[in-house]
KOLPAPA-690546 format. One record per residue (C-alpha): residue number from 1; residue in one letter; x, y, z. Coordinates in steps of 0.001 Angstrom, whole numbers, plus 500000, padded with zeros to 6 digits. Example, Ala and Ser with C-alpha at 12.3 -4.5 7.8 and 13.67 -1.06 7.14 Angstrom:
// residues 2
> 1_A_512300_495500_507800 .
> 2_S_513670_498940_507140 .
//
This chain:
// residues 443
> 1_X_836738_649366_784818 .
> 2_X_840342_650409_783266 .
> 3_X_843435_648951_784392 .
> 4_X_846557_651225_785561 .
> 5_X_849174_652317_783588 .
> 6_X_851637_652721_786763 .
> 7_X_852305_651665_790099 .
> 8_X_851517_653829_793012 .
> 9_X_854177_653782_795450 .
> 10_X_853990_656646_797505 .
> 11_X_853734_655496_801258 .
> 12_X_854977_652011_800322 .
> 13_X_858636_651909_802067 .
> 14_X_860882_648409_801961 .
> 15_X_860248_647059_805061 .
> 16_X_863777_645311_803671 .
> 17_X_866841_646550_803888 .
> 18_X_868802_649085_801377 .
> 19_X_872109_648891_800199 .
> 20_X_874553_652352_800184 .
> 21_X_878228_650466_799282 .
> 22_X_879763_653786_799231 .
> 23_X_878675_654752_802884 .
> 24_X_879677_651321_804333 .
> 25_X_883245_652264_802516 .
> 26_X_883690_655275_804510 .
> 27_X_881960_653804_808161 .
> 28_X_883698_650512_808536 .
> 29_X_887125_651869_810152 .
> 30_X_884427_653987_813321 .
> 31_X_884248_649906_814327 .
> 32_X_887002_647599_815261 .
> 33_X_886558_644134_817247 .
> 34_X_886697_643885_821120 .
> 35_X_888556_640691_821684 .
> 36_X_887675_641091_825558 .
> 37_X_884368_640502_824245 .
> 38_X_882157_636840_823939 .
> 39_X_881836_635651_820647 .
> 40_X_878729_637945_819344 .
> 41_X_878459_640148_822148 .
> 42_X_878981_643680_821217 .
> 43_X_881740_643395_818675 .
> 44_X_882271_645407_815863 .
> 45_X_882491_644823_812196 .
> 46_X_886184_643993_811271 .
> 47_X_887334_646073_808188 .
> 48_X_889725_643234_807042 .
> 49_X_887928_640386_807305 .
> 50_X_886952_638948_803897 .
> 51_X_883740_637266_805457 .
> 52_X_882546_640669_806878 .
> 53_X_883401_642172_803444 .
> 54_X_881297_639282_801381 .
> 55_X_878454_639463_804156 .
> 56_X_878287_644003_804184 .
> 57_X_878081_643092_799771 .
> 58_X_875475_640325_800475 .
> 59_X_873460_642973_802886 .
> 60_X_873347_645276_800159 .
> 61_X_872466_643135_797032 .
> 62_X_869663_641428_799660 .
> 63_X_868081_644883_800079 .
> 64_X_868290_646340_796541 .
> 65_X_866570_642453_795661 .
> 66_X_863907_643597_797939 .
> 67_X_863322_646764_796542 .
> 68_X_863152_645585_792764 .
> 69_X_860698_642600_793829 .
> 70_X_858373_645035_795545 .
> 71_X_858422_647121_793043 .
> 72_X_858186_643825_790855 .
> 73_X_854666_643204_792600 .
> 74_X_853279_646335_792091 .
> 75_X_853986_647102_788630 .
> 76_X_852887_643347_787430 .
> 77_X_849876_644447_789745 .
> 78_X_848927_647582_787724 .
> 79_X_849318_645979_784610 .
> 80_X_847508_643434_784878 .
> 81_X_844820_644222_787816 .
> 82_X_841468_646339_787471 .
> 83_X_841629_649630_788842 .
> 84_X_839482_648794_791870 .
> 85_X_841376_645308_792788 .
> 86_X_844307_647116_792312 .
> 87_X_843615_649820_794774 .
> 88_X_842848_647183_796837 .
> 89_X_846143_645538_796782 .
> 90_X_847783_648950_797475 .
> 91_X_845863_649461_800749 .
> 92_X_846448_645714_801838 .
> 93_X_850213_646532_801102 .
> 94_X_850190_649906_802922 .
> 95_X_848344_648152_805746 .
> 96_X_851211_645715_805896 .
> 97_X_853874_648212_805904 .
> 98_X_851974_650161_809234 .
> 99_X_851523_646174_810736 .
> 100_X_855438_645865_809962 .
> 101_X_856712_648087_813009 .
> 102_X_856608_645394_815288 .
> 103_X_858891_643871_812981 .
> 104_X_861132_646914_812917 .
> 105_X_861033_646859_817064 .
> 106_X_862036_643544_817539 .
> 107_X_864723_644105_815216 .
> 108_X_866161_647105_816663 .
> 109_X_865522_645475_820160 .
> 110_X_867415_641951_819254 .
> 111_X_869818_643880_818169 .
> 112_X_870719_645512_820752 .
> 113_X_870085_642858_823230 .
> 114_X_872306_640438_821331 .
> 115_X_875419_642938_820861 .
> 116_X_874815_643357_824632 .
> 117_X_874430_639723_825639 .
> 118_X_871632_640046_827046 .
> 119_X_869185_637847_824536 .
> 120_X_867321_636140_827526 .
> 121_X_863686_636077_826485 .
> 122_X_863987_637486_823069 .
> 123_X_862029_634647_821383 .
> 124_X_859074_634943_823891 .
> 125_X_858679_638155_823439 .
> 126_X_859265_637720_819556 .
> 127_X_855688_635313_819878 .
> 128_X_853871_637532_822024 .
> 129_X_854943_640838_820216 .
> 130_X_853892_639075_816368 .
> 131_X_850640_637357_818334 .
> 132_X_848896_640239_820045 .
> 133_X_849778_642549_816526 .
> 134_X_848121_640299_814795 .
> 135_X_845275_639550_817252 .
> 136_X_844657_643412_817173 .
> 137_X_844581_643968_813503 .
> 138_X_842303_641043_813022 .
> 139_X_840073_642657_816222 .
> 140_X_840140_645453_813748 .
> 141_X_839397_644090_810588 .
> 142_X_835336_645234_810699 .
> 143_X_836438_648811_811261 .
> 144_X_839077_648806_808759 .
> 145_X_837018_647416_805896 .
> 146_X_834568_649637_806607 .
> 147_X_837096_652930_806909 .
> 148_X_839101_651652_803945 .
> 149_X_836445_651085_801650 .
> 150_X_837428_647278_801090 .
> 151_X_835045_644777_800024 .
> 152_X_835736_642142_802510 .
> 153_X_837302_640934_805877 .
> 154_X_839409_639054_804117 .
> 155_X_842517_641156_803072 .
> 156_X_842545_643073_806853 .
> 157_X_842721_639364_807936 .
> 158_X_845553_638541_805727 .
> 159_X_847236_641738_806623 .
> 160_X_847214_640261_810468 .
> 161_X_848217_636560_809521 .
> 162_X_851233_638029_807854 .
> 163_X_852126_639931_811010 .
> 164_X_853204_637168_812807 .
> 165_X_855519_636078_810252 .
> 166_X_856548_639212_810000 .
> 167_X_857146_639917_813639 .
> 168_X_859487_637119_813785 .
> 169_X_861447_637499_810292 .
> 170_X_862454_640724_811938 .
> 171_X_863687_639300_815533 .
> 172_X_865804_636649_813498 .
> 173_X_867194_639558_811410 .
> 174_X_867728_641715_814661 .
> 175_X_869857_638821_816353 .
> 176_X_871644_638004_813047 .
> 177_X_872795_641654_812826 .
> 178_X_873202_642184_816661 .
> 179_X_875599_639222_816405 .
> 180_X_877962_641285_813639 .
> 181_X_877268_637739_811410 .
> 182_X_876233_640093_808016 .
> 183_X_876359_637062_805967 .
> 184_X_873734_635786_808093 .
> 185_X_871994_639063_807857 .
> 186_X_871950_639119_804147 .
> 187_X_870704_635747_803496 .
> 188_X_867591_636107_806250 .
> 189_X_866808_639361_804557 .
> 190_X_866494_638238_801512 .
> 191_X_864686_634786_802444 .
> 192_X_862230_637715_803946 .
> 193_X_862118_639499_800811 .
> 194_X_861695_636195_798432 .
> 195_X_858833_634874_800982 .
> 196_X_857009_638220_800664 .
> 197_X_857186_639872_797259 .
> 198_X_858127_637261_795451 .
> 199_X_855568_634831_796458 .
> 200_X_852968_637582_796232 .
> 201_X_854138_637935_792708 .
> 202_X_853674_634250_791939 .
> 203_X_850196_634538_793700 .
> 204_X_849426_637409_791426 .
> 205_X_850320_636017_788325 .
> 206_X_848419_632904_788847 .
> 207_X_845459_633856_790513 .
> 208_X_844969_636562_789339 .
> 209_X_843576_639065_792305 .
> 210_X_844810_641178_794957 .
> 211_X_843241_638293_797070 .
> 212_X_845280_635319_795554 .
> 213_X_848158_637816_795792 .
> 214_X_848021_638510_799538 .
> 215_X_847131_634485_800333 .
> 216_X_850371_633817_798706 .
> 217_X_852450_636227_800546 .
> 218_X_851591_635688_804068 .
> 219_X_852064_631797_802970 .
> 220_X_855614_633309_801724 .
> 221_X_855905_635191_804957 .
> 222_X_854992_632510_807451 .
> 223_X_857214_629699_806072 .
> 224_X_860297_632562_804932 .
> 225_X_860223_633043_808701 .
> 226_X_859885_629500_810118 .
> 227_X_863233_628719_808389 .
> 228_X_864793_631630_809196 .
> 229_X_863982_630654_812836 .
> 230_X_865502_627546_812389 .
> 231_X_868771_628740_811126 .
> 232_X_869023_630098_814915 .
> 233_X_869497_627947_818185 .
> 234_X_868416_629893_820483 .
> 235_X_865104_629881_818866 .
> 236_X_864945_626372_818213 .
> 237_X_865402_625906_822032 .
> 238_X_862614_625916_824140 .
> 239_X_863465_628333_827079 .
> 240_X_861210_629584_830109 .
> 241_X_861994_633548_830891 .
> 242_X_860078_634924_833857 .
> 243_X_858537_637962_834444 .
> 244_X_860829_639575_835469 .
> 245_X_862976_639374_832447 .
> 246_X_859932_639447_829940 .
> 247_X_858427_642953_831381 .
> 248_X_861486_645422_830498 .
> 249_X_861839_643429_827061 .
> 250_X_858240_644042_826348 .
> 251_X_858723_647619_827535 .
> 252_X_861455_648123_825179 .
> 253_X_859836_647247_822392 .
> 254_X_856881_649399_822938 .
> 255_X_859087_652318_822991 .
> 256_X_861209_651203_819726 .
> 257_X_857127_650668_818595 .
> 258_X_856491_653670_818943 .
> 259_X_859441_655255_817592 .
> 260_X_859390_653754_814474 .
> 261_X_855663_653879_813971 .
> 262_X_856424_658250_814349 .
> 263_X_858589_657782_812018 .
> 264_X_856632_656048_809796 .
> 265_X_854074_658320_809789 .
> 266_X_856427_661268_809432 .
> 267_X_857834_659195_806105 .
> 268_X_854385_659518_804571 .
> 269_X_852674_662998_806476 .
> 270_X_853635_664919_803061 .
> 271_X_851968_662675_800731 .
> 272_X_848917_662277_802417 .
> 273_X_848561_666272_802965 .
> 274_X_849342_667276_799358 .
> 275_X_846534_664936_798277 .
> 276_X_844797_666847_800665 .
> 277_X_845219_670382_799234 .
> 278_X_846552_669877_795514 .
> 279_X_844126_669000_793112 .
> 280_X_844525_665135_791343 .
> 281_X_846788_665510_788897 .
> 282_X_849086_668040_790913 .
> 283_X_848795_665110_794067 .
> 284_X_849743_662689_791245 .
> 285_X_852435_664837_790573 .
> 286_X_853721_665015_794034 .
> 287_X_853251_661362_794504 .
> 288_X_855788_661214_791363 .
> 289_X_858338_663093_793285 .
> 290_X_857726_661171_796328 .
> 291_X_859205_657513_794588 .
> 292_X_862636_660143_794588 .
> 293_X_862260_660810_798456 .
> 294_X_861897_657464_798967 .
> 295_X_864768_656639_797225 .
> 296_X_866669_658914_798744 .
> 297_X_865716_657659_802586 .
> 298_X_865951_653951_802370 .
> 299_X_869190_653915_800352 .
> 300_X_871419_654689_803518 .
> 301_X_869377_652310_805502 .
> 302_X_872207_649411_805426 .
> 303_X_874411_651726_807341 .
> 304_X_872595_651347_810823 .
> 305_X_872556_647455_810034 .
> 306_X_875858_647597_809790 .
> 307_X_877172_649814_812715 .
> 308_X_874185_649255_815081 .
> 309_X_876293_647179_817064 .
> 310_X_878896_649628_817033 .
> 311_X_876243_652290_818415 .
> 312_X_875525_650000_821486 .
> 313_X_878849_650429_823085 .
> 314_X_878676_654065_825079 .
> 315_X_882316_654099_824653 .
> 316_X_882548_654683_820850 .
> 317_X_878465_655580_820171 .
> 318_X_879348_659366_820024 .
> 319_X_882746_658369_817340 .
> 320_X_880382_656175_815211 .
> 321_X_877344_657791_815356 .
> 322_X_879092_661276_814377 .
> 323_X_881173_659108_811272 .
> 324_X_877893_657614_810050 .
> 325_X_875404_660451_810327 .
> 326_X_878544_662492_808115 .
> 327_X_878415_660508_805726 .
> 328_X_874677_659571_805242 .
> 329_X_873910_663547_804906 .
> 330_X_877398_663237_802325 .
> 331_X_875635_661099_800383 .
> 332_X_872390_662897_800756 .
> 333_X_874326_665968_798985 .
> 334_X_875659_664293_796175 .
> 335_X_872269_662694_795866 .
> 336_X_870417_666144_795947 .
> 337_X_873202_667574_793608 .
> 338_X_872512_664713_790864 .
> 339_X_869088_665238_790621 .
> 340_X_869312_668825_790513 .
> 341_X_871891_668309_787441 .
> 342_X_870059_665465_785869 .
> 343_X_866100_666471_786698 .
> 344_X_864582_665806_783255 .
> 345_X_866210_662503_783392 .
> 346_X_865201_661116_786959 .
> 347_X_861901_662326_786055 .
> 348_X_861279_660038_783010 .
> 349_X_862838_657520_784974 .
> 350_X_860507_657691_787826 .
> 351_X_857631_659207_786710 .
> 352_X_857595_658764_782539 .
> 353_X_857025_661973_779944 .
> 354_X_853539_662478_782358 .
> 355_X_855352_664284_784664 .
> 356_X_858127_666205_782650 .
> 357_X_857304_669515_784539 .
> 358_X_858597_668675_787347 .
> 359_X_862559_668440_786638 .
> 360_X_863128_671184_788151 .
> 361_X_861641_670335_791292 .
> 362_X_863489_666677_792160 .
> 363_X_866365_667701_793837 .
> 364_X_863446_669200_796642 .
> 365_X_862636_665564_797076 .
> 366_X_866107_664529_797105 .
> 367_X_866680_666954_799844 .
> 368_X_863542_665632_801876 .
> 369_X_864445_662137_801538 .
> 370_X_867540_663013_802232 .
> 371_X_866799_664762_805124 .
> 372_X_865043_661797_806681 .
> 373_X_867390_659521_806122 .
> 374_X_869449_661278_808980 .
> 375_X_866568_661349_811079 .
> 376_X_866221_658146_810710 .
> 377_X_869619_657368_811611 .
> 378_X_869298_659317_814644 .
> 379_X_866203_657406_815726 .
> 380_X_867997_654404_815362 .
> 381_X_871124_655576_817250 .
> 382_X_869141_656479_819781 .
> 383_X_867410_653136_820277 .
> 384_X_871243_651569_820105 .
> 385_X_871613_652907_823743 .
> 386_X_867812_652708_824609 .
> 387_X_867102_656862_824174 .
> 388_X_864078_657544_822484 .
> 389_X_864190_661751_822470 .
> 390_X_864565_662349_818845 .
> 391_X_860644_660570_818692 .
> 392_X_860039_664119_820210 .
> 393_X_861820_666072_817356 .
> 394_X_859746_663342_815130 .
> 395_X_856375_664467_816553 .
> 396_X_857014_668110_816167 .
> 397_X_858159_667831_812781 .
> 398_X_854374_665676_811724 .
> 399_X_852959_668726_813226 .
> 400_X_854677_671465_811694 .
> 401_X_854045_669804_808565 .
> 402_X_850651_669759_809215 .
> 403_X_850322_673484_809985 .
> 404_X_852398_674528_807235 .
> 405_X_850878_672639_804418 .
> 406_X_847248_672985_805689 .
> 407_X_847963_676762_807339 .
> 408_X_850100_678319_805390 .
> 409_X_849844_677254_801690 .
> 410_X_847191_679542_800581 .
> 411_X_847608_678390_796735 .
> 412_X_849548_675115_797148 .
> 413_X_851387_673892_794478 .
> 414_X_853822_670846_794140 .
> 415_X_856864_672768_794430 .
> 416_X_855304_674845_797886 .
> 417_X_854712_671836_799723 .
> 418_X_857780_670492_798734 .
> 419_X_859544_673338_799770 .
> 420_X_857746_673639_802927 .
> 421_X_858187_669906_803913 .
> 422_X_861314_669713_803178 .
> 423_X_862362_673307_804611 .
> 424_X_860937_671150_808025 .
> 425_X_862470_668323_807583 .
> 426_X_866010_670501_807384 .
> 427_X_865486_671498_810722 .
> 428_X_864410_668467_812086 .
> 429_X_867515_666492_810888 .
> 430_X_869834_669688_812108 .
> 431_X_868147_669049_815347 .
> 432_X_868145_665880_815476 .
> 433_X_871770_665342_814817 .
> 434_X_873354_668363_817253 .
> 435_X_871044_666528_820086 .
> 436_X_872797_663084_819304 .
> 437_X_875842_664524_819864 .
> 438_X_875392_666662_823024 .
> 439_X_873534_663813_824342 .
> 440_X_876988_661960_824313 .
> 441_X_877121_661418_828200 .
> 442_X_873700_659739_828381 .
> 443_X_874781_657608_825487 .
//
């Protein structure tokens, strides 16, 4: 068997964080401490404050580290890893990514719970959030090695040991950022990042296999975790919350579950359907353009870490939120503008002289990722104040994609779907963003 030339990233998001230095520039005066407030408790970032400065630089550099290690894995990966262990590794690390939204959930919900001083029960919930994910992809792992085409149990039961560790890397990152400490924030994000990629990395290079690789990033995982944990006291204490406080937690987290998972799945509907209907090398094609959309979503992402806080308090949610989401879909123009200016060179940047006919078309995928970045932002809003009705806007958007691409592309090309998708995702953001703000009494 060959090896690969180049990484496949398509439907492989940072579950880490993103830095955008030039958004956070224009947010930070929406938020301005509440002295009235406990230390912690629903306080906003403080413009002037050196510390918040150094921490909102260390939350970027953190999530652009996580990016280039990721990316780090699976280029060393294809280089060095037959085609079908390498496919393998790119399922595992898809797999992952879909066994990561509990991670996201518990995130959003410490987050919110913490700005709102309400963390009762947050690391019980944390255990029994990371525990049953995990129990349920290992329940799984028959079906999955069978469905994915895997030659063992033993990646699917990787994927679930990982979960765990990833469940709770992403409550300790919730309460760090819930708690406005972005110094904090930075350094637990990237002792996520370092525990995952990077040990994968290491795994890789010395074992090997996908295998080694994955044994050596839940190992990352688990202990990246453990002392991010510790750096927390009200982890390290042993509490007892009852029922009555676990059930709403537990509820709450489905429902920021399930949000994110929609979103993940719109994040990666377009890929999937243009392999669907475009023949290889046009899917490949797409796939190229689809590193740009990525780009262009998770590179805001450090904004709602930043001003989630902010978005808890009903008082100022409809200020910030309207602030932020300007500015994210600012930045999403000038994005979309470069790579319409420059799209024979972010084409050999992201996809080499292979995929040279397609200049013309990046600034589409700019627009799409673009696009989603504000829905995404929305989503998140939304969760910031415990509203979860842009997941409907979400769902209708997966299946207008679906009838589009699969209905009404009757010769599908790259640029058609990209159109189409995108032309969708437009909409959805538009719609997305005038709800947020008319829903400013319920928030």
């Amino acid at each position: 068997m060959g090896k690969r030339d180049e990484p496949q990233l398509d439907g492989l998001a940072p579950v880490t964080v993103a830095g955008a230095p030039l958004a956070e520039s224009a947010l930070l005066h929406a938020a301005r401490r509440d002295p009235g407030l406990p230390d912690g408790a629903g306080r906003a970032a403080e413009p002037a404050d050196p510390d918040t400065a150094r921490g909102l630089i260390g939350v970027t550099v953190a999530g652009w580290l996580g990016n280039i290690l990721s990316y780090l894995l699976l280029l060393a990966a294809a280089r060095s890893l037959h085609a079908d262990d390498y496919g393998q590794l790119v399922t595992l690390l898809n797999l992952l990514l879909i066994g990561s939204v509990p991670s996201f959930a518990l995130q959003a919900v410490g987050a919110r719970r913490v700005a709102t001083g309400q963390p009762d029960g947050l690391a019980e919930v944390g255990a029994m959030v990371g525990l049953g994910a995990a129990l349920v992809l290992a329940a799984l792992s028959p079906l999955l090695v069978a469905f994915l085409h895997l030659p063992g149990p033993a990646g699917p039961l990787l994927v679930a040991a990982t979960t765990l560790g990833t469940a709770l890397q992403g409550l300790c990152q919730g309460i760090w950022q819930g708690r406005q400490r972005f110094s904090g924030l930075a350094a637990t994000t990237f002792a996520g990042t370092a525990g995952r990629s990077a040990a994968g990395l290491l795994g890789l290079l010395v074992g090997g296999t996908a295998i080694w690789a994955m044994v050596a990033l839940t190992v990352g995982t688990t202990l990246a975790a453990a002392g991010s944990a510790l750096t927390l006291p009200q982890l390290r204490t042993r509490t007892t919350a009852g029922w009555r406080v676990l059930k709403p937690l537990l509820l709450e987290c489905g429902s920021a579950a399930h949000a994110y998972g929609v979103f993940l799945l719109l994040s990666v509907a377009d890929v999937l359907l243009a392999r669907h209907v475009l023949p290889a090398a046009a899917a490949a094609g797409y796939a190229a353009g689809s590193v740009v959309t990525k780009g262009c979503l998770w590179l805001p992402q450090s904004v709602a870490n930043v001003l989630f806080a902010s978005l808890t308090d009903s008082d100022r949610h409809h200020r910030v939120f309207a602030r932020a989401v300007a500015s994210i879909a600012g930045l999403g123009a000038l994005l979309t503008a470069g790579c319409w200016l420059l799209g024979p060179l972010v084409t050999r940047i992201v996809g080499g002289s292979g995929y040279a006919s397609l200049h013309s078309e990046m600034w589409i995928f700019a627009l799409l990722g673009s696009s989603l970045a504000v829905i995404q932002f929305t989503l998140v809003a939304g969760l910031a104040v415990r509203s979860v009705a842009v997941t409907a806007v979400v769902w209708l958007s997966v299946l207008a994609e679906v009838v589009a691409v699969l209905g009404g592309a009757g010769h599908p090309s790259v640029r058609l779907v990209a159109e189409l998708v995108c032309a969708i995702n437009v909409v959805a953001a538009a719609v997305a963003t005038l709800g947020r703000l008319r829903l400013r009494s319920a928030a």
